[in-house]
N, C-alpha and C positions, 0 to 999 in steps of 0.2 A: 310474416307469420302464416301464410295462407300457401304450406306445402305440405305435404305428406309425413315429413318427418317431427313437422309440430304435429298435427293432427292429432299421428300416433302419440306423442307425451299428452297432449290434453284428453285425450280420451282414455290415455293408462293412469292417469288422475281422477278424472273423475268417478272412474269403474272402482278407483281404488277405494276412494274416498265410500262409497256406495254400498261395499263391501264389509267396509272395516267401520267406517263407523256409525254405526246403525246406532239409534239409542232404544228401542224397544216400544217406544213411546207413539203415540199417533202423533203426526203433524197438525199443528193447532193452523188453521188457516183464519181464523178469527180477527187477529192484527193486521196481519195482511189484508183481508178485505176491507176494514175499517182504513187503511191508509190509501189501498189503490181509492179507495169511494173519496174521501178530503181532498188527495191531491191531483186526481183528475178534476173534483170540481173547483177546487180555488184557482187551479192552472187558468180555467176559462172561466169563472167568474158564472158557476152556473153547470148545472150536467153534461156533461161534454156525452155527446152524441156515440152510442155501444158501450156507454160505461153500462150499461143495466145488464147487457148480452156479457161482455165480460166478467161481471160482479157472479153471474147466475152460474157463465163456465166454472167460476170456483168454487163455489158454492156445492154444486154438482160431482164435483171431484169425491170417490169411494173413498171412505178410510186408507190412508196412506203412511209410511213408518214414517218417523221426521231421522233425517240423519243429521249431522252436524258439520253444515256446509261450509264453505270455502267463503262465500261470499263477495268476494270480490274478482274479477277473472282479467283484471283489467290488462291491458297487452303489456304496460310496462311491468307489468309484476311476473313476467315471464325472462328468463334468462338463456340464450345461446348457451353452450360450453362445449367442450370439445367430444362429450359423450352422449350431447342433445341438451332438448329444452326440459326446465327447472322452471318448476313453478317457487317463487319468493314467497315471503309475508303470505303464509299460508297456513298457520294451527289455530288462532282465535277468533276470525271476524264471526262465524258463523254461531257463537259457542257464550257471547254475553248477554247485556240487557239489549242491548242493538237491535233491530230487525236486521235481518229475517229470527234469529234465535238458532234454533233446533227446527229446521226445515224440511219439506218435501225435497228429495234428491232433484226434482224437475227445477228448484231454484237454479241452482247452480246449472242445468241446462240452456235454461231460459237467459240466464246471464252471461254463458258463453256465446254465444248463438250473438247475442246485441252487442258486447262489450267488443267480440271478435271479429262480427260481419260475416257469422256462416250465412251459406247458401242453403236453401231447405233442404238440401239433397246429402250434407254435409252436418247438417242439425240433428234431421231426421236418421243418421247412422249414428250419430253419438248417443241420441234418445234409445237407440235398437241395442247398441254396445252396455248402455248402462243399464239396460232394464235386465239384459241380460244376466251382470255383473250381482245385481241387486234381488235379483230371482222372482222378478215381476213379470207382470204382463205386458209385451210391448205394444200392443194396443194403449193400453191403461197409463204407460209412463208418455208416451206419448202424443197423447191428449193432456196429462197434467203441463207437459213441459209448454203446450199452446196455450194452455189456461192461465201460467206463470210469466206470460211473456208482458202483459201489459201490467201486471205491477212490479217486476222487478225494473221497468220503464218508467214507471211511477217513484219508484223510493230511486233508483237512482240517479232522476232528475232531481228530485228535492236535495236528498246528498249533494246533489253537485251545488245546490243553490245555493244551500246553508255555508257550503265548505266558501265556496265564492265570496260569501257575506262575511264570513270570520277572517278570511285571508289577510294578515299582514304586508304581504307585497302586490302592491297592481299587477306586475306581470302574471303573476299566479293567481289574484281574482278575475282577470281576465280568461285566464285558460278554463279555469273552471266555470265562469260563465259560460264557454263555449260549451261546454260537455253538459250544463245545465238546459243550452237551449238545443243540442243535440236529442238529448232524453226526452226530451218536452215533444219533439218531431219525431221520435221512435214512439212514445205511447199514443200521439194521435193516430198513427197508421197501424198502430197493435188494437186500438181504439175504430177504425175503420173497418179491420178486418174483422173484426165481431158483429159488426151489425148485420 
């Protein structure tokens, strides 16, 4: 996933998404903050060290539009074809009672960036691309997108835990344990780099 020709389709999604579906409404960061603050502390049994620096990034974050995000960016839900990559399972995650709901477009930054293993240098142009696309400030979308990074770490380590606990088959509560203790090591170091 990590060429020039994906790059190009995740970033003419995301822009697109940015673009079009705006809801007019402010992004509620409210639930969000209340789930990064539970699930960093129950993770460690007690305040996990930068949740306060991180809690306060969001917190901080100016009025923002919420668009109505993608929410899930995971690699398998991306598809080769012979005219490029297709994003899958892609009209409702962002759009129920679910977290995130109706979100900051930095969600769905914050979520490619982790889910896909961008490099900052590769983050930080899709952050530039979409603020562009969205008619923000790339300053501005660009700090939300770091502020967003240690809770979409947070919910989807817990996603991952829940789905692991509900699974049906061992094979696949193992997988998603792995991806549950994955997320768990991407929010300590989103969690690190805040302090």
């Amino acid at each position: 996933l990590h060429t020039p020709p994906f790059f190009h389709a995740l970033a003419a999604y995301l822009c697109g998404r940015a673009r079009l579906l705006r809801t007019g409404a402010p992004a509620d960061v409210a639930a969000i903050l209340t789930m990064l603050e539970q699930n960093a502390t129950e993770t460690r049994a007690g305040p996990a060290p930068g949740l306060a620096a991180a809690l306060r990034r969001l917190e901080r974050l100016p009025p923002r539009e919420a668009v109505i995000p993608d929410a899930r960016l995971r690699p398998h839900e991306w598809i080769r074809t012979p005219v490029g990559y297709v994003k899958s399972d892609a009209l409702d995650h962002g759009d129920g009672l679910r977290l995130p709901g109706p979100a900051d477009l930095a969600w769905d930054l914050a979520g490619a960036a982790l889910e896909l293993g961008l490099d900052d240098d590769a983050a930080a142009e899709l952050a530039r691309r979409a603020a562009r696309a969205a008619g923000e400030p790339e300053a501005e979308t660009r700090a939300a997108y770091t502020a967003y990074r240690a809770a979409y770490a947070a919910w989807r380590m817990a996603d991952a835990a829940l789905a692991a606990a509900e699974a049906g088959d061992p094979r696949e509560a193992r997988r998603l344990a792995r991806e549950a203790v994955r997320f768990r090591a991407l929010l300590a170091g989103e969690l690190r780099r805040t302090v």
